[in-house]
PAZAPA-4460 file (N, C-alpha, C; in steps of 0.05 Angstrom, whole numbers, plus 32768, in hexadecimal, padded with zeros to 4 digits):
% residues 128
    n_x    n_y    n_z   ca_x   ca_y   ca_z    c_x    c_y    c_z   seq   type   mol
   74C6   84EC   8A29   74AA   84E6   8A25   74A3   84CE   8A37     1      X     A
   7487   84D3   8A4A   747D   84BC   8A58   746F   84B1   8A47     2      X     A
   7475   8493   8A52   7456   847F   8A43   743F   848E   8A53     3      X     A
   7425   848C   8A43   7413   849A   8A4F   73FB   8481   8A5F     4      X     A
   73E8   8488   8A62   73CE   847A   8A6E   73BA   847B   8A53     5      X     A
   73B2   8462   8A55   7398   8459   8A47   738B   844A   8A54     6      X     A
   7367   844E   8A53   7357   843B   8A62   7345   843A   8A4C     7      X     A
   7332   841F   8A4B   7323   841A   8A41   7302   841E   8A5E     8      X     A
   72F0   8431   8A59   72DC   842B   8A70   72BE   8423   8A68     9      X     A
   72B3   8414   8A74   729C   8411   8A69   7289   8425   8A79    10      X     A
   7279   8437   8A75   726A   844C   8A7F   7248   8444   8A77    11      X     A
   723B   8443   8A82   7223   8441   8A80   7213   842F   8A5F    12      X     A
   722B   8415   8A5A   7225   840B   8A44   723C   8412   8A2A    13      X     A
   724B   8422   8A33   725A   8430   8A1A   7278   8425   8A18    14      X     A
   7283   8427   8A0F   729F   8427   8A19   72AC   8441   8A0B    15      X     A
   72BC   844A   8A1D   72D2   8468   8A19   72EA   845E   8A1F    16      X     A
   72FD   8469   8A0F   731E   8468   8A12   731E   847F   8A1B    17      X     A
   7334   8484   8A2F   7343   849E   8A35   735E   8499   8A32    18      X     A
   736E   84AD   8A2F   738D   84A2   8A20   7397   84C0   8A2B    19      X     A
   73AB   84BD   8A2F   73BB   84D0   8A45   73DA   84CD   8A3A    20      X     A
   73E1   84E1   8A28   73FF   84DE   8A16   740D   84F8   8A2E    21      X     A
   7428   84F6   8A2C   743F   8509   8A29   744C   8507   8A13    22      X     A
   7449   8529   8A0A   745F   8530   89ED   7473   8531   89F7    23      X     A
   7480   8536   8A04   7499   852F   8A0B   74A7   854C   8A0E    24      X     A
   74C1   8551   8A11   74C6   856C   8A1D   74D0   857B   8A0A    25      X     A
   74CD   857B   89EC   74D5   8588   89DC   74B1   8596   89DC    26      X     A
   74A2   858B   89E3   7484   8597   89D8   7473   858A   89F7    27      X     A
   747D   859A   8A04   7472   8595   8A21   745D   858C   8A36    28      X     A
   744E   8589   8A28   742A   8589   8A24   7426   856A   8A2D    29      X     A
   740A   856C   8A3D   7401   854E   8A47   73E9   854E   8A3E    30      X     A
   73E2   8541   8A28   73C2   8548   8A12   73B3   8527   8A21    31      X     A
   7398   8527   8A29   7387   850E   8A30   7371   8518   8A1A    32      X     A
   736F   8500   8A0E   7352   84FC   89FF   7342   84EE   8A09    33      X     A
   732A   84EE   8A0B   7311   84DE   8A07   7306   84D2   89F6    34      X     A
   72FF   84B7   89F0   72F9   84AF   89D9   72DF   84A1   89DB    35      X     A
   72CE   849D   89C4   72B7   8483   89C4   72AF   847D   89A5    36      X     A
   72C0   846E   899C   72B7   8460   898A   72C8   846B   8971    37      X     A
   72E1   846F   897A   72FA   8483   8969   72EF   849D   8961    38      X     A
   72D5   84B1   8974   72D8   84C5   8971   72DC   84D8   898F    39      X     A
   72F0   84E8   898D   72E9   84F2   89A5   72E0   8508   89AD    40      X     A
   72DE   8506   89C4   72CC   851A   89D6   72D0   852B   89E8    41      X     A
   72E6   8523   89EE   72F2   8539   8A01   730E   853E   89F7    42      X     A
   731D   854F   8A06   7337   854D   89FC   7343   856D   8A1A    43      X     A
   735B   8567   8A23   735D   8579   8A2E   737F   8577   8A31    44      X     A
   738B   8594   8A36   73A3   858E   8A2B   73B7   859C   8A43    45      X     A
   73C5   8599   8A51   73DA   85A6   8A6D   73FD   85A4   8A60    46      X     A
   7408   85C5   8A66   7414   85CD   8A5A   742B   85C1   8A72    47      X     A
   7446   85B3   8A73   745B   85B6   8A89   7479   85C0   8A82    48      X     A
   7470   85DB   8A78   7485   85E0   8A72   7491   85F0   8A87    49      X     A
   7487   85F6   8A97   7490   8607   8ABB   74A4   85EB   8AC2    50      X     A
   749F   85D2   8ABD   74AA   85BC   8AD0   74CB   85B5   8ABA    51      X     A
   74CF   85BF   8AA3   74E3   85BD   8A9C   74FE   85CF   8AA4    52      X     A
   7513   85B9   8AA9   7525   85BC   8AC1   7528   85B5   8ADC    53      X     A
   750D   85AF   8ADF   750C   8597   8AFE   750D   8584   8AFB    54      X     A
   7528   8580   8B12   7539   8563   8B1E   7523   854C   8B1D    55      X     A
   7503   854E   8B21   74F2   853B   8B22   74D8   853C   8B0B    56      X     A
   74E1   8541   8B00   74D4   854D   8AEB   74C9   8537   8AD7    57      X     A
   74CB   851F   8AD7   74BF   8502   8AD5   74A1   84FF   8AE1    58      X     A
   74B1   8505   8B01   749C   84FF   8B11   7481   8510   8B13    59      X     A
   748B   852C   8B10   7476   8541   8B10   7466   853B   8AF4    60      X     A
   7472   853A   8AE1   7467   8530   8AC5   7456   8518   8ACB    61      X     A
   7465   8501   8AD7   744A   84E9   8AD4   7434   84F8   8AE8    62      X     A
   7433   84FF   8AFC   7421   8506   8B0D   7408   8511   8B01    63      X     A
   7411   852A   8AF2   740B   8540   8AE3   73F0   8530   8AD7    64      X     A
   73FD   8515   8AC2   73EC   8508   8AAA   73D9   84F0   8AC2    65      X     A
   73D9   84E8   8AD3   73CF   84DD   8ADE   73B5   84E8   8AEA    66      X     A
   73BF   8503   8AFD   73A9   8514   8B02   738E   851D   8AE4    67      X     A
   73A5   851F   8AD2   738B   8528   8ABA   737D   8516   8AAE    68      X     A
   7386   84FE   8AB3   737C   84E0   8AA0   735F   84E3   8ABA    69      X     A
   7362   84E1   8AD1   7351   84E0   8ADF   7341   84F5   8AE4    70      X     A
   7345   8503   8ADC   7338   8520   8AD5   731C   851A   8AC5    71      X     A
   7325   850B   8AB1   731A   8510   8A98   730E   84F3   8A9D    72      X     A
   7314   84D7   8AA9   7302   84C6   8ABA   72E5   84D5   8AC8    73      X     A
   72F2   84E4   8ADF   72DC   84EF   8AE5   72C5   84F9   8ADE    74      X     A
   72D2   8509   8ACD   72C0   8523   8AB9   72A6   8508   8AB1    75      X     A
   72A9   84F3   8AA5   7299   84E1   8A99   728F   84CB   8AA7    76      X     A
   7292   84C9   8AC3   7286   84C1   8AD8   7278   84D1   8AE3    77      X     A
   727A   84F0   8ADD   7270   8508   8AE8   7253   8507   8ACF    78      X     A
   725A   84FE   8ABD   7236   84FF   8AAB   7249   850C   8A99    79      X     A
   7264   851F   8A9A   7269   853D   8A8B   725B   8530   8A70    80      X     A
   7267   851C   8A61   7268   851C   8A43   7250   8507   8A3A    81      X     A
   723C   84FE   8A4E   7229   84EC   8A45   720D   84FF   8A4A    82      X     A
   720A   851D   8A5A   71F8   8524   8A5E   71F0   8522   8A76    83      X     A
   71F2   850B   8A89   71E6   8502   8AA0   71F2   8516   8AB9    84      X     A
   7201   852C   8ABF   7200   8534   8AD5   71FE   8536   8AF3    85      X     A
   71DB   853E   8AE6   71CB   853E   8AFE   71C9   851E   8B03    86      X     A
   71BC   850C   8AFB   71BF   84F5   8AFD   71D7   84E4   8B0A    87      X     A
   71EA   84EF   8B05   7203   84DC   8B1B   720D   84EC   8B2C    88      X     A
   7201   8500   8B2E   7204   8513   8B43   71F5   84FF   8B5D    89      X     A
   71E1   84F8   8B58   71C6   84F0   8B6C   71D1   84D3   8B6B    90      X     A
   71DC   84C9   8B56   71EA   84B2   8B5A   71FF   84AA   8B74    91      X     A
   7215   84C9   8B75   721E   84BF   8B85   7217   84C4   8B9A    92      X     A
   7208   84D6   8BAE   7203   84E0   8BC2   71F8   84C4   8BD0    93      X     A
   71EB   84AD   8BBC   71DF   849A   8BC9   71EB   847D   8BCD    94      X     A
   7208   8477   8BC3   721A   8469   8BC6   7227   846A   8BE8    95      X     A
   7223   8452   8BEC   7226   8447   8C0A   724A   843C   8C14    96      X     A
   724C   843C   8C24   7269   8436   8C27   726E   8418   8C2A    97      X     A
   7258   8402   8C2B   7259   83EA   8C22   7261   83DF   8C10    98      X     A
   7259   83EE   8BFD   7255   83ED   8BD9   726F   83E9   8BD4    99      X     A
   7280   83F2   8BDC   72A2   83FE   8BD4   72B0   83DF   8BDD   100      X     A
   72A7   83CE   8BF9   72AE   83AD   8BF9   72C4   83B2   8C00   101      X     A
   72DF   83B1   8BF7   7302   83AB   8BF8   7309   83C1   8C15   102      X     A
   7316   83AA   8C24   7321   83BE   8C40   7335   83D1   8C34   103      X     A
   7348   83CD   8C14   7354   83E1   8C12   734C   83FF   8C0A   104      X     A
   7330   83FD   8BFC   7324   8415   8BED   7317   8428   8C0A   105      X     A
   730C   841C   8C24   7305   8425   8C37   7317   8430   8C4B   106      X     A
   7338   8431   8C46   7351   843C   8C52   7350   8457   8C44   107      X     A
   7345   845E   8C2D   734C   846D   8C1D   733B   8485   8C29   108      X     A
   7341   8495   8C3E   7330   84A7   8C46   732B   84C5   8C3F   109      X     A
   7342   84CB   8C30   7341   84E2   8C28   7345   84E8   8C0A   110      X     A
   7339   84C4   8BFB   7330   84CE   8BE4   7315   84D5   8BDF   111      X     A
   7305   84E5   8BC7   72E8   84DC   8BC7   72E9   84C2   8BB5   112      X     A
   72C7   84BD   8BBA   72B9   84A8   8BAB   72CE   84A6   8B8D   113      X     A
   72C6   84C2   8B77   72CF   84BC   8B5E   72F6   84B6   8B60   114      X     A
   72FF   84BD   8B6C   7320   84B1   8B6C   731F   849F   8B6E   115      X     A
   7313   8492   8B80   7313   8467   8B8C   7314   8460   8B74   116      X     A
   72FD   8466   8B64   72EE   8455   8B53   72FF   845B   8B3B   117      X     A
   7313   8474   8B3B   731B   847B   8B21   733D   8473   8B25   118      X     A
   733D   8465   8B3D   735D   8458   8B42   7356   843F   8B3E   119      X     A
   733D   8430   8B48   7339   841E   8B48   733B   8411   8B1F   120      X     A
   732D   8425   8B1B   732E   8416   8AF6   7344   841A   8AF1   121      X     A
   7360   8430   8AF8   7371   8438   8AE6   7387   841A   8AF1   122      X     A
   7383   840D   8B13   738D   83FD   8B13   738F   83DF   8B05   123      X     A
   7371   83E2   8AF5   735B   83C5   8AF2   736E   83CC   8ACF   124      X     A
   736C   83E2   8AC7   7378   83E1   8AB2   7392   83D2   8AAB   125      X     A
   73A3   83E4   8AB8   73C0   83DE   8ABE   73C6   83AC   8AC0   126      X     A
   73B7   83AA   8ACD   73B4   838C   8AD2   73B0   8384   8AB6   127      X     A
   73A1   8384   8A9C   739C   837C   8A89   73B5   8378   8A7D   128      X     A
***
């Protein structure tokens, strides 16, 4: 069993936990919730039981929960669970490459916008 990912984010006034467990390899499964205010809202669940028996199978596993923690970041930078959509849709189209500031976030060329910003908090987390 990995330690998993938890963030605390503040979204448009709110704050959401996302929490990113591994059951471990008796019960294979990488479950992320969404939370606001100890109820949640999302919940989505990735099965790795294909990856049991691989020599790297740590690594594929943390990858695995990392990709979905940020999955499920997105989704709620995406409007998914507040309604807003359309709204940060038009949000982002109008974000400038100034805005972003750090010469290291502007190396990053073949991430989009929502990865920067969704490495950038998972890093800002991790520091606490």
């Amino acid at each position: 069993m990995l330690v998993g990912y938890n963030n605390n984010v503040t979204y448009k006034g709110k704050v959401y936990h996302v929490q990113t467990e591994d059951s471990g390899l008796n019960n294979p499964i990488i479950v992320t919730l969404l939370y606001i205010k100890g109820t949640i809202l999302a919940s989505k669940k990735t099965s790795y039981s294909h990856l049991i028996g691989n020599k790297d199978i740590k690594k594929s596993v943390r990858e695995l929960m990392k990709e979905q923690h940020k999955a499920i970041l997105k989704e709620l930078i995406a409007g998914k669970y507040t309604g807003d959509e359309a709204e940060e849709e038009k949000k982002e189209e109008m974000v400038s490459p100034e805005l972003l500031g750090k010469p290291e976030i502007k190396k990053t060329k073949d991430k989009t916008l929502d990865d920067i910003l969704l490495d950038y908090i998972m890093q800002r987390e991790k520091k606490k």
